[in-house]
C-alpha positions in Angstrom: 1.5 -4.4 24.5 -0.8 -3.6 21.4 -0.1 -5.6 18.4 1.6 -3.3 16.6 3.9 -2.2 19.1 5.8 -5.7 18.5 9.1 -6.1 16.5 8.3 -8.0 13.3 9.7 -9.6 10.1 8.1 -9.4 7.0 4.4 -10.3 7.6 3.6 -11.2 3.7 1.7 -14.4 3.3 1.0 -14.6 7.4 -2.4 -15.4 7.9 -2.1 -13.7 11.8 -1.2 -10.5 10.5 -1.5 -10.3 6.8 -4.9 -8.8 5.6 -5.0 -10.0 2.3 -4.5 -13.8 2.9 -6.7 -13.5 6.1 -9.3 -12.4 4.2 -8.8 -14.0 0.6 -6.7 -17.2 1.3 -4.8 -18.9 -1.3 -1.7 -17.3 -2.3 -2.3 -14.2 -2.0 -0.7 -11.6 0.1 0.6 -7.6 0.8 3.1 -6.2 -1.7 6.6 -6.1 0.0 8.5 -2.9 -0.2 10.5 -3.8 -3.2 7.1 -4.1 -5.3 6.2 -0.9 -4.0 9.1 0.3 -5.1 8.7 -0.7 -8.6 5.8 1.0 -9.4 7.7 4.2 -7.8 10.7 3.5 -9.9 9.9 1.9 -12.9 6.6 2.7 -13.8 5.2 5.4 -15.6 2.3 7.0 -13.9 -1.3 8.7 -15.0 -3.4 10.7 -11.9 -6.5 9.5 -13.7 -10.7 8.4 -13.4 -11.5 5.7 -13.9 -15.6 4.3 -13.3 -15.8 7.7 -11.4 -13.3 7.0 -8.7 -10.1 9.2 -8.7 -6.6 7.1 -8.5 -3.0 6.7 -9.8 -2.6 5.0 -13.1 0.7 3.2 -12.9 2.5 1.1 -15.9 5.7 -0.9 -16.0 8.3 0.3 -18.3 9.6 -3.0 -18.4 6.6 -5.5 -19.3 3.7 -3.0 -20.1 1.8 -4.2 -17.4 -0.6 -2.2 -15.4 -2.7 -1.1 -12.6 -5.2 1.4 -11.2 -5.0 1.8 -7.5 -8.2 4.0 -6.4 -6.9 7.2 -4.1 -9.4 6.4 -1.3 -7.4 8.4 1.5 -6.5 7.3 4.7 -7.9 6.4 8.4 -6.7 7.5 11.5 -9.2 6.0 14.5 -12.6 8.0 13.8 -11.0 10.5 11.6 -10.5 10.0 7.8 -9.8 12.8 5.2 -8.3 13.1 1.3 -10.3 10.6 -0.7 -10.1 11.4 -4.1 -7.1 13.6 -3.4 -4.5 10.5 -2.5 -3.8 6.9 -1.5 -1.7 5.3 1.1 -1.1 1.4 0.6 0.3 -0.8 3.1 3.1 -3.3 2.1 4.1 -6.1 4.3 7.5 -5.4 5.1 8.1 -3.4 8.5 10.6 -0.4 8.8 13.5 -1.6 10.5 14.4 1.9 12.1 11.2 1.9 14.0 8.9 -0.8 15.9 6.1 0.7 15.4 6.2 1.3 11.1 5.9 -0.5 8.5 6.0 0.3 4.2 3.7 1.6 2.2 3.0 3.3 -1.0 1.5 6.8 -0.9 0.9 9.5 -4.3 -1.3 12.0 -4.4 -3.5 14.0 -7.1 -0.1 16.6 -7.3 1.6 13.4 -9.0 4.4 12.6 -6.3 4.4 8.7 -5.4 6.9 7.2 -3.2 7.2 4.0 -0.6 7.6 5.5 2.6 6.6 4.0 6.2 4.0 4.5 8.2 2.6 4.6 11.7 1.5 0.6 11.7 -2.1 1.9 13.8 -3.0 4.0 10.9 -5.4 3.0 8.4 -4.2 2.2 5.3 -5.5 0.7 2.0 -4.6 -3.4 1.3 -4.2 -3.9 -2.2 -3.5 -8.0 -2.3 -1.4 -9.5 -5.0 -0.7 -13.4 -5.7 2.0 -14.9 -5.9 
């Protein structure tokens, strides 16, 4: 059985399975779900460039905080396609209809954002945060 084939719980701060505190330690971590769907739902949102990289401007109507998150595509084995044209963000919390899913965050340069799941085989951009 591949790994992510397995039923999981919320891998967020799991060193086994969570890339961003595998890789940068500490407290940090994947966004769950519900932070994904923040920026969806109560953030504004700019399609912008920014240092010559396309991405989503997003910024919360309830603090005025911020961030850029770069549209760098997606991955799927040896095939790749639509950087510069969207972004696909994995969270750490898995989709409970399916075994094989987990949530992300996807927009595109069209404007449309949302927290959807995805396959959890298909390459997907880690954005850590820190608790």
């Amino acid at each position: 059985m591949w790994a992510w084939e397995r039923s999981m719980s919320d891998i967020g701060g799991n060193s086994s399975y969570d890339a961003a505190r595998a890789n940068w330690g500490g407290s940090w971590r994947l966004p769950t779900k519900a932070e994904c769907d923040e920026l969806v739902n109560n953030c504004t949102r700019q399609w912008t460039t920014r240092n010559g990289v396309k991405g989503m401007f997003f910024t919360s109507k309830r603090n005025g905080n911020s961030i850029f998150l770069p549209a760098a595509g997606w991955r799927d084995g040896t095939s790749a396609g639509d950087a510069g044209e969207r972004g696909d963000y994995w969270s750490s919390t898995p989709y409970e209809s399916c075994t094989y899913g987990a949530y992300g965050l996807y927009f595109n340069s069209g404007g449309s954002v949302n927290a959807g799941w995805y396959y959890r085989n298909s390459g997907l951009q880690v954005r850590p945060v820190v608790e």
